[in-house]
C-alpha positions in Angstrom: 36.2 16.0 20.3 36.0 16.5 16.5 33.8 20.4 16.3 31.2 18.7 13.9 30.7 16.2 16.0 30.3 18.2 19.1 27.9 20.8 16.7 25.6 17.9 16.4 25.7 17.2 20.2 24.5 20.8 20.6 22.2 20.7 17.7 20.5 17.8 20.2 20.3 19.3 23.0 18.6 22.2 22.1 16.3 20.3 19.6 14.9 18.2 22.6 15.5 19.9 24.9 17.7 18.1 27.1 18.3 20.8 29.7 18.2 18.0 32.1 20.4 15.9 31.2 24.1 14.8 30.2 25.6 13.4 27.6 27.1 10.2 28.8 28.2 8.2 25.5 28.0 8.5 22.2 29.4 6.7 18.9 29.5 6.6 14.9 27.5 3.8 13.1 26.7 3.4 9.4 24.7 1.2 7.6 23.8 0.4 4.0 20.0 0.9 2.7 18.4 -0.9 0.0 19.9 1.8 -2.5 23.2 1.1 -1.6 23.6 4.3 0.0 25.7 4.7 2.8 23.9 6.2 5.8 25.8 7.3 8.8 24.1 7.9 12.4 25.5 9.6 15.9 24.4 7.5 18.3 23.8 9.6 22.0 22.9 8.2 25.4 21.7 11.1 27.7 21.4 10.4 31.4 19.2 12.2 34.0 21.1 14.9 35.7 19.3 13.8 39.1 20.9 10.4 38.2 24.4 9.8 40.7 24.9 6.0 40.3 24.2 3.7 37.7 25.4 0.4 36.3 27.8 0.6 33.4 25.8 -2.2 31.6 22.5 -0.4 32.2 20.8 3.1 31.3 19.1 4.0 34.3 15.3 4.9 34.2 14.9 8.1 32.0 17.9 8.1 29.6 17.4 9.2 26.4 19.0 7.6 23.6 18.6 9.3 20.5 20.0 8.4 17.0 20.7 11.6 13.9 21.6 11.1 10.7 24.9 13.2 9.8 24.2 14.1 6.8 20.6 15.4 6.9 19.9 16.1 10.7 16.9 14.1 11.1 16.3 11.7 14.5 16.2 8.0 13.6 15.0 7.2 17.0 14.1 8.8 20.3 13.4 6.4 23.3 13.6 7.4 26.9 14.3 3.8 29.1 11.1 3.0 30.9 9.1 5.5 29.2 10.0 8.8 31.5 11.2 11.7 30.1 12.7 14.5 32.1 12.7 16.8 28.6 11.5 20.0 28.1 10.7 20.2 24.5 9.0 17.5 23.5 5.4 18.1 25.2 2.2 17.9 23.3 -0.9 19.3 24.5 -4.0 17.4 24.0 -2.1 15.1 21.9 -4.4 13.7 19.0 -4.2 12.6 15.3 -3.7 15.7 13.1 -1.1 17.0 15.8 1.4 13.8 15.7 1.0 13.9 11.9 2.0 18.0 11.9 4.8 16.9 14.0 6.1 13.9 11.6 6.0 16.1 8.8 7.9 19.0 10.0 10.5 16.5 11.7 10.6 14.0 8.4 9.9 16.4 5.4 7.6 13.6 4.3 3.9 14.3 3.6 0.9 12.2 5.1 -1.2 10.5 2.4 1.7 10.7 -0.2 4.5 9.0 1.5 2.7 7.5 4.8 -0.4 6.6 6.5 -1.5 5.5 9.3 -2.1 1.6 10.1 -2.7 1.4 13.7 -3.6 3.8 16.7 -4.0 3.3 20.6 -4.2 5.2 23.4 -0.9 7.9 23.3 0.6 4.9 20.4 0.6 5.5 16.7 2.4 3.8 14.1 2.4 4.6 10.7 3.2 2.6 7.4 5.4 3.3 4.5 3.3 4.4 0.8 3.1 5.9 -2.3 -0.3 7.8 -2.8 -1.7 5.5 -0.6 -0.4 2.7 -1.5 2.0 0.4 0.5 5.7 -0.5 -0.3 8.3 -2.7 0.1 10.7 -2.7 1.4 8.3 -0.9 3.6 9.1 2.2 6.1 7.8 2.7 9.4 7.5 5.4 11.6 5.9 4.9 15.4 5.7 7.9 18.0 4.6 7.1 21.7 3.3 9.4 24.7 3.0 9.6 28.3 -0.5 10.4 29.9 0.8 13.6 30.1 1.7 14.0 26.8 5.5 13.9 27.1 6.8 12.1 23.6 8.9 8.8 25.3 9.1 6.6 21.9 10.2 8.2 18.5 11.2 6.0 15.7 11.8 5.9 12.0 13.3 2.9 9.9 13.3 2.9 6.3 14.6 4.6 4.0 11.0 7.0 2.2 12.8 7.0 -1.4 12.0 10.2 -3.6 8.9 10.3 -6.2 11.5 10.1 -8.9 11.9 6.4 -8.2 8.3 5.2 -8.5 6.4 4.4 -11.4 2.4 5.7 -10.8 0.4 3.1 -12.7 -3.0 2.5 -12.5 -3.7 -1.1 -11.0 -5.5 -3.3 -13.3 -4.6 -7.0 -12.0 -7.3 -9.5 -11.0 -7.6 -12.7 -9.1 -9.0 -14.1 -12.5 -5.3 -12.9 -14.4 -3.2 -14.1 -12.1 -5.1 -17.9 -11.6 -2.1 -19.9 -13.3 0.3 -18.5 -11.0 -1.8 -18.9 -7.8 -2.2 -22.4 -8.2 1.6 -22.9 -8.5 2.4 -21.2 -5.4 0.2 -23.4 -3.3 2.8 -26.1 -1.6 2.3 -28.2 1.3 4.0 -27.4 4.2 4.3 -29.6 7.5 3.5 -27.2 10.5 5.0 -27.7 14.3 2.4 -28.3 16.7 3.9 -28.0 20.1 1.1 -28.8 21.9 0.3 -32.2 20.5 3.9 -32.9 19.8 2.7 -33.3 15.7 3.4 -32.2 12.3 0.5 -30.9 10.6 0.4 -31.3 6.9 -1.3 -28.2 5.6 -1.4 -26.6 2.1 -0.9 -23.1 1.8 0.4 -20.4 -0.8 3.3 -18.7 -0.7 3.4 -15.1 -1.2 4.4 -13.7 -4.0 5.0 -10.1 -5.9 3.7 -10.0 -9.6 4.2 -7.1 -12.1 1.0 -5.0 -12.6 1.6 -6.0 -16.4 2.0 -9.9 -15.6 5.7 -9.2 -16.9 7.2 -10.8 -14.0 7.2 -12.1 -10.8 9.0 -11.0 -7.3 9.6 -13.3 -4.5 8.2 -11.9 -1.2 10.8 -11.0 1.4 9.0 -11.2 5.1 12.0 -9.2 6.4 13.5 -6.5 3.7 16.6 -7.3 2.6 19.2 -4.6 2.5 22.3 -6.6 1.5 23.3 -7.2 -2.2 23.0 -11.0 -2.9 25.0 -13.2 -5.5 23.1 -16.0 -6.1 25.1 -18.7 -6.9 22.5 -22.4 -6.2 25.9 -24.7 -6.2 25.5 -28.1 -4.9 29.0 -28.7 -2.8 31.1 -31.9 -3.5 34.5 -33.3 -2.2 36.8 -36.8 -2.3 38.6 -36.3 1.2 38.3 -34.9 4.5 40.2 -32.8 6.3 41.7 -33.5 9.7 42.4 -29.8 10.3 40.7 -28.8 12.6 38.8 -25.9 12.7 38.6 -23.5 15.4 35.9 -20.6 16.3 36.8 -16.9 16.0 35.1 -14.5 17.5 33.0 -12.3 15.2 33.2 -8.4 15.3 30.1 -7.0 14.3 31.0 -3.7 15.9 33.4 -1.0 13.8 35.0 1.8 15.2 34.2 5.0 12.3 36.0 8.2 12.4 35.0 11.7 12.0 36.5 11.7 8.9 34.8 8.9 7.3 31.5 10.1 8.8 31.7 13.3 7.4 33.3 12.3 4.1 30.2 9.7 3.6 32.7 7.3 2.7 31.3 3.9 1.1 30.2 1.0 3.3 32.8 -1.6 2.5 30.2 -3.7 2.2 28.9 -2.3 -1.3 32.5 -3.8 -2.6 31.0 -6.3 -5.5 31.7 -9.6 -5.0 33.0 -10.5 -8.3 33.4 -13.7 -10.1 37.1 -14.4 -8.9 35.7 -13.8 -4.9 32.9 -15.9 -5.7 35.3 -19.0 -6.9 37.6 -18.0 -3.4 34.7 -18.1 -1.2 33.1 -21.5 -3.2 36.5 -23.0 -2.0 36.7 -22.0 1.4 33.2 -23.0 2.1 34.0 -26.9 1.0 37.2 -26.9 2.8 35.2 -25.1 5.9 32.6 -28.4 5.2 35.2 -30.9 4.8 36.5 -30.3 8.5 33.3 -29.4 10.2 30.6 -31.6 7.7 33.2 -34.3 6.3 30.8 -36.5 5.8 28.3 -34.2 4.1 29.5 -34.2 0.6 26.8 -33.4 -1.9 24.6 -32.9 1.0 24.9 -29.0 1.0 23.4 -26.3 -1.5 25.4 -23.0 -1.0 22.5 -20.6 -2.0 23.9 -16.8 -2.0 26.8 -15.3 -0.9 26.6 -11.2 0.8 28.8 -8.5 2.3 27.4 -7.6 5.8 28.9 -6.0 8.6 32.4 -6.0 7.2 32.4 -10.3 6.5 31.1 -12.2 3.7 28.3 -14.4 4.6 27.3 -17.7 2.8 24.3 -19.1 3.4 23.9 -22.9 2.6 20.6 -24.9 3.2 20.7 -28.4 2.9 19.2 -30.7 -0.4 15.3 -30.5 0.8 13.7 -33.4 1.0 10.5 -33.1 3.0 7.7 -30.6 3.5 8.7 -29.7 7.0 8.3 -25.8 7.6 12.0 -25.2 9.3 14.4 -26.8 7.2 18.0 -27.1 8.1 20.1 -24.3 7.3 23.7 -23.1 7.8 25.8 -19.7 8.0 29.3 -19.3 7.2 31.0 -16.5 7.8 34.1 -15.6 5.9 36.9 -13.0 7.0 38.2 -9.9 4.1 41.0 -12.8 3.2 38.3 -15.2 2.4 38.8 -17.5 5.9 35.8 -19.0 7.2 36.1 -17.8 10.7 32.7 -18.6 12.2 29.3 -20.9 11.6 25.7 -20.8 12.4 23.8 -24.1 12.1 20.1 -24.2 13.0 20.6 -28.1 13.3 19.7 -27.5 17.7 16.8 -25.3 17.0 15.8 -28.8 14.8 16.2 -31.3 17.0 13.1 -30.6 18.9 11.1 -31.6 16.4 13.0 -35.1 15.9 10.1 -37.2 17.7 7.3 -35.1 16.5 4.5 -37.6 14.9 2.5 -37.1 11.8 -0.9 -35.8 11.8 -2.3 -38.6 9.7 -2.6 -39.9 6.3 -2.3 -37.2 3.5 -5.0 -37.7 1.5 -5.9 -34.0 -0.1 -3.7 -33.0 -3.6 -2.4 -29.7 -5.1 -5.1 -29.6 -7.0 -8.0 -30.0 -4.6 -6.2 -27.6 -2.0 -5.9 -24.8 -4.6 -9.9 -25.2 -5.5 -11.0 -24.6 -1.6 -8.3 -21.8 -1.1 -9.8 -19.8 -4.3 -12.3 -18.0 -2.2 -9.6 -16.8 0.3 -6.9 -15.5 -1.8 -6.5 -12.0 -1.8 -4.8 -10.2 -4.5 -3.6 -6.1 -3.2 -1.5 -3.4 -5.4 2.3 -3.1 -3.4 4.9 -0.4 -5.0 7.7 -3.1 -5.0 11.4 -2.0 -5.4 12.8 -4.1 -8.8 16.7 -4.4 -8.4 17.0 -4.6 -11.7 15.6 -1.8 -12.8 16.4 0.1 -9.5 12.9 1.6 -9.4 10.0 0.9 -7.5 7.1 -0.8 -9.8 3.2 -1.4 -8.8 2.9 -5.3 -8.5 -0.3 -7.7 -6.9 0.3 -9.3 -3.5 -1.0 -12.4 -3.9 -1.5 -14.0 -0.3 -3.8 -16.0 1.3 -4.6 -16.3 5.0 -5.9 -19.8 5.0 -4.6 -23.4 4.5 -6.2 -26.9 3.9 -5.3 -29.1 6.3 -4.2 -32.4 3.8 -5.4 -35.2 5.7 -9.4 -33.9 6.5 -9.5 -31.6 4.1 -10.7 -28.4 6.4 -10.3 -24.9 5.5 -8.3 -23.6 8.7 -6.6 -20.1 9.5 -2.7 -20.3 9.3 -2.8 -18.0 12.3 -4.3 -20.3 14.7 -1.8 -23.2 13.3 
C-alpha cells in the first residue's frame, strides 16, 4: 500500500476513533466542483471488529464508511449503517445547538453566520444551509450531522464546495417585486400537471423560477439541482435524408475509474475539464444523427440536441424533442459518447411517458397569461440569493423570484403547486 495512502488510513483511525474496528475496503474517487477544481476523496469502509460473517454485497450493521479529502483532510461524510456506532471518539455529551456548531467549525474551518446557518433542527438531527452573511447561495452547500439517544454522532455529511470570501461580491439588496414586474409576468407559463389519482392533466399556470442581477443587469436561469458540469450549448435542430440499417448495439457504461496514488496525490485534472472545442462539437453533432438515423430513423427534424458535457469520463448529449404541448414531462433523450466520439449508450424517458398516454384533460382552458399573472401578483415572492455567474466566475447577489401558487386555467382558482 502506497505510505500516504496508509498515513491517511491512520490519520482516520485515530481521528474517530475507530479502535473497534477494521478497515475492510477502501478506494480513490475524484470529482469536479463547480470551479472546475478537481477534488479527490479516500473512500474507507470500516467493519465492526465483533463482526465474523457478512455478505460481500452488504456492510453489516455498524460499519462506518467515511469519506476525506486528500488534499485538505477534512471528512466529506461519516455514516455508520443502521445508525450504530461502536466509536470511541465521536461522543457528545448533552448534545445541543451551540455544541454541533463548535464542532462544525473546528472540523470545517467555516464560521456559523458567515458561511452557514441553520435551516432545520429535530430531535439529535440538524442540517445546515450554505450562505454568505446570512444570505443563501447557489449552488448551495449543505452540511447535516445526526445522533444517537446517547449522543454518539451516526450521520456526518458535507456537500458543496463553501467557496472563499474572495469570490463574492457584498452588495446591498435593493430589488423589489415592483422592479422586477416585466419580467415576472413573462415567466408565468402554463404547464399541464399529472394527476395520478384522477388519471388527468391539469392545466395550471405557474412561474418559473428565475435568478435576476441585483442591478436588473441580467437574468440567471434557476437550476433545481446544481450543475457541476461545464455545458456547450449548442440548440441544433437534427436533420437527415437516409437511414441507416446498421445496427446499433448497447455498450455497457463504466462510470467507475480506477485512480492511482499518483494521480491522487499529484491532483491531476479531471479529464473531464478537457474543453470541448468547436472541432469535438462538429464530431459529436455527427455521431449524434448517425446514432438517430439507426435508433430514431424516422425522427428527422424531430430532435433538438440542446448541450453537450464531459462527465464521468464520456461526453453526454442531451436532446429533447421539438415541444409542442404544455405537458410538465416532456420527452427527452441521453446519448452517451465514448473518448473516440462513438455513441455507445442511450437513455430515453419515452417508458417513464407512456403512462400518461390515456390521461384526460381537466377541461376547457378558459383563463390567459394575462389573467393568471394578475391573481399570482399577491403570491410571488422576490428573496436576495449569492448566485455563482460563470461568466464572471464570481458569485453575485440576485432576487429569487418564485412563487408557490398556480391558477388552475379552466376555473380560475388560486391553488398550492404543492398539493398538485
Amino acid at each position: 500500500m502506497d505510505g500516504r495512502i496508509q498515513e491517511l488510513i491512520d490519520y482516520t483511525y485515530i481521528k474517530l476513533g475507530l479502535e473497534n474496528y477494521i478497515l475492510q475496503r477502501h478506494k480513490l474517487y475524484r470529482k469536479v466542483n463547480f470551479q472546475n477544481e478537481t477534488i479527490y476523496t479516500l473512500s474507507m469502509e470500516w467493519f465492526p471488529k465483533n463482526v465474523t460473517e457478512f455478505d460481500e454485497d452488504l456492510n453489516p450493521v455498524g460499519t462506518a464508511v467515511v469519506e476525506l479529502r486528500i488534499d485538505n483532510r477534512k471528512f466529506e461524510s461519516i455514516i455508520f449503517v443502521d445508525g450504530k456506532s461502536y466509536a470511541d471518539s465521536l461522543t457528545f455529551s448533552n448534545v445541543g445547538l451551540g455544541q454541533v456548531v463548535n464542532w462544525i467549525e473546528q472540523e470545517t474551518g467555516l464560521k456559523n453566520g458567515a458561511q452557514f446557518r441553520l435551516v432545520e433542527e429535530k430531535t439529535g438531527e440538524y442540517r445546515f444551509q450554505e450562505c454568505y452573511h446570512g444570505v443563501p447561495v447557489s449552488p448551495s452547500g449543505y452540511i447535516e450531522i445526526k445522533f444517537d439517544d446517547e449522543g454518539r454522532l451516526i450521520f456526518y455529511s458535507v456537500f458543496g464546495s463553501f467557496p472563499s470570501a474572495q469570490l463574492f461580491n457584498m452588495e446591498e439588496f435593493t430589488l423589489s417585486l415592483n422592479d422586477v414586474e416585466e419580467i415576472a409576468a413573462e415567466q408565468v407559463k402554463r404547464i399541464d400537471f399529472p394527476s395520478y389519482e384522477k388519471k388527468q392533466l391539469i392545466p395550471i399556470y405557474a412561474l418559473e423560477e428565475i435568478y435576476i442581477r441585483n442591478d436588473l443587469g441580467k437574468t440567471i436561469p434557476f437550476e433545481v439541482f446544481p450543475i457541476e458540469q461545464a455545458f456547450v450549448k449548442i440548440e441544433k435542430p437534427l436533420y437527415w435524408e437516409t437511414k441507416s440499417n446498421q445496427p446499433f448495439e448497447r455498450m455497457e457504461i463504466k462510470f467507475h475509474e480506477d485512480i492511482s496514488s499518483e494521480q491522487a496525490f499529484s491532483l491531476e485534472p479531471h479529464p473531464d475539464l478537457e474543453p470541448i472545442s468547436p472541432h469535438d462539437q462538429e464530431q459529436a453533432i455527427a455521431e449524434v444523427i448517425h446514432f438517430l438515423q439507426r435508433v430514431y430513423p424516422e425522427d428527422s427534424g424531430k430532435w433538438i440536441l440542446k448541450t453537450l458535457h464531459r462527465e464521468k469520463c464520456y461526453i453526454h448529449a442531451t436532446l429533447r424533442r421539438q415541444q409542442t404541448d404544455h405537458k410538465v414531462f416532456q420527452r427527452k433523450l441521453i446519448v452517451f459518447l465514448d473518448q473516440a466520439f462513438k455513441a455507445v449508450n442511450y437513455i430515453d424517458n419515452e417508458m417513464m411517458l407512456e403512462m400518461l398516454h390515456d390521461f384526460t384533460s381537466a377541461g376547457e382552458v378558459k383563463i390567459q397569461n394575462e389573467e393568471a399573472f394578475a391573481k399570482l401578483k399577491p403570491f410571488l415572492t422576490l428573496k436576495p440569493v449569492y448566485v455563482y455567474d460563470t461568466e464572471e466566475e464570481r458569485f453575485v447577489l440576485c432576487g429569487k423570484l418564485d412563487c408557490h401558487d398556480g391558477v388552475h386555467a379552466v376555473s380560475g382558482e388560486v391553488v398550492s403547486l404543492d398539493e398538485i
